[in-house]
C-alpha positions as CSV (number, residue, x, y, z in Angstrom):
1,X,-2.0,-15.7,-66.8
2,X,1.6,-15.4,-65.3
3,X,3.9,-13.5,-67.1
4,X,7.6,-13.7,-66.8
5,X,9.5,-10.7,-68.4
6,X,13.4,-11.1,-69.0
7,X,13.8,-8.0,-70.2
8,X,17.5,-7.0,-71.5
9,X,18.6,-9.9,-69.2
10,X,20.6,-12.4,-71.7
11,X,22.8,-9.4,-73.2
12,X,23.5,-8.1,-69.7
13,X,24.6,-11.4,-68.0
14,X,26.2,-13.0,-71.2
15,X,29.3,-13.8,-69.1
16,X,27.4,-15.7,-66.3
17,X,24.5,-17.1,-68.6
18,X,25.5,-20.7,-67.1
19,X,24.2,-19.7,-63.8
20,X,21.2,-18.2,-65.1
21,X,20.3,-21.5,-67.0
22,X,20.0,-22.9,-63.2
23,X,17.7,-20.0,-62.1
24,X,15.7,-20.2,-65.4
25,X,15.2,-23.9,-64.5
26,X,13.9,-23.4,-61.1
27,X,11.5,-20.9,-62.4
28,X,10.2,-23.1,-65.3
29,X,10.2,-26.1,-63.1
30,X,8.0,-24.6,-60.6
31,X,6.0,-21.8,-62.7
32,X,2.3,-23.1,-63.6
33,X,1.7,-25.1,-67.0
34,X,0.8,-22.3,-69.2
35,X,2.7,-19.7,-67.8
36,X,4.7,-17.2,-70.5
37,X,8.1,-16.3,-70.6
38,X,8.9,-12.9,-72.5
39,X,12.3,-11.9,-73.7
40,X,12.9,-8.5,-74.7
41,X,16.4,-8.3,-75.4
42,X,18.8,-6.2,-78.1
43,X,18.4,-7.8,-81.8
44,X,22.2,-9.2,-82.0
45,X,23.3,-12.4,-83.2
46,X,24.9,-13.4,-80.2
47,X,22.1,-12.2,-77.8
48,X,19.7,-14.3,-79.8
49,X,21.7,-17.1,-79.9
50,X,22.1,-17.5,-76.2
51,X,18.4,-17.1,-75.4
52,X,17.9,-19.8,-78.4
53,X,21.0,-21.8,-76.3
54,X,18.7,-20.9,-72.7
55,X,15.3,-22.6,-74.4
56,X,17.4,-25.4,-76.2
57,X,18.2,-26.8,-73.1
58,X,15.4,-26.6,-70.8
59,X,12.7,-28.4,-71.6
60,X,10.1,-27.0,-69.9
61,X,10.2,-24.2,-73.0
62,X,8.5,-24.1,-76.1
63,X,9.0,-21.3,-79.0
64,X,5.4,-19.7,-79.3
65,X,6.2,-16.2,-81.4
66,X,9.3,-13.9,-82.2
67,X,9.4,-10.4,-83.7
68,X,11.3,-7.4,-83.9
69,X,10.6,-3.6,-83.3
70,X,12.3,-0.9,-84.5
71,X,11.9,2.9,-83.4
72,X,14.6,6.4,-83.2
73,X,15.8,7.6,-80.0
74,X,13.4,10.7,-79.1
75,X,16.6,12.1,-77.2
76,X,20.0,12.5,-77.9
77,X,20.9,9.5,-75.6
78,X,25.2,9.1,-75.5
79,X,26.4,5.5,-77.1
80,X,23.1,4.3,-78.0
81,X,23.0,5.7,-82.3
82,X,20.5,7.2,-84.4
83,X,18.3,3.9,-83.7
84,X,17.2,0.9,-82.1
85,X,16.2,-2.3,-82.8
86,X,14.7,-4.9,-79.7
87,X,13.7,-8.6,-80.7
88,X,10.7,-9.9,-78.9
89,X,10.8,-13.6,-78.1
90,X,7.7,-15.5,-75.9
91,X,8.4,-19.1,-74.6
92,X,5.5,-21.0,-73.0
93,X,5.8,-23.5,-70.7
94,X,4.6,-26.9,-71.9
């Protein structure tokens, strides 16, 4: 099984996301039938939105399962809060 992992990549390039839409093409275009793409990426409206944007227009993606996790911060980590909260997206290549 190949496994793709995006992990905190669509809040971190936001800015440049058109670009990435090319790279994420070439990948999907030339990964094997079957092949999973796994998000992992902060639960935020506008983060989910532009992966949803990123699978809306390739169509080598299909939704196959979303869900959330939510945990506290074992260390006293600067910026970050009390907790955190991730969204978990897979996309499999059809």
């Amino acid at each position: 099984v190949n496994v793709f992992v995006c992990c905190y990549l669509a809040s971190e390039i936001k800015e440049a996301i058109d670009k990435f839409e090319l790279t994420l093409d070439l990948l999907t275009s030339r990964a094997p039938q079957g092949a999973y793409i796994l998000f992992i990426d902060r639960n935020e409206k506008k983060v989910r939105d532009t992966i949803q944007h990123l699978v809306d227009v390739n169509p080598h993606l299909t939704m196959i399962s979303s869900f959330q996790e939510r945990g506290r911060l074992e260390k006293d980590l600067q910026n970050l809060g009390e907790g955190w909260t991730s969204e978990l997206t897979c996309y499999g290549l059809a």
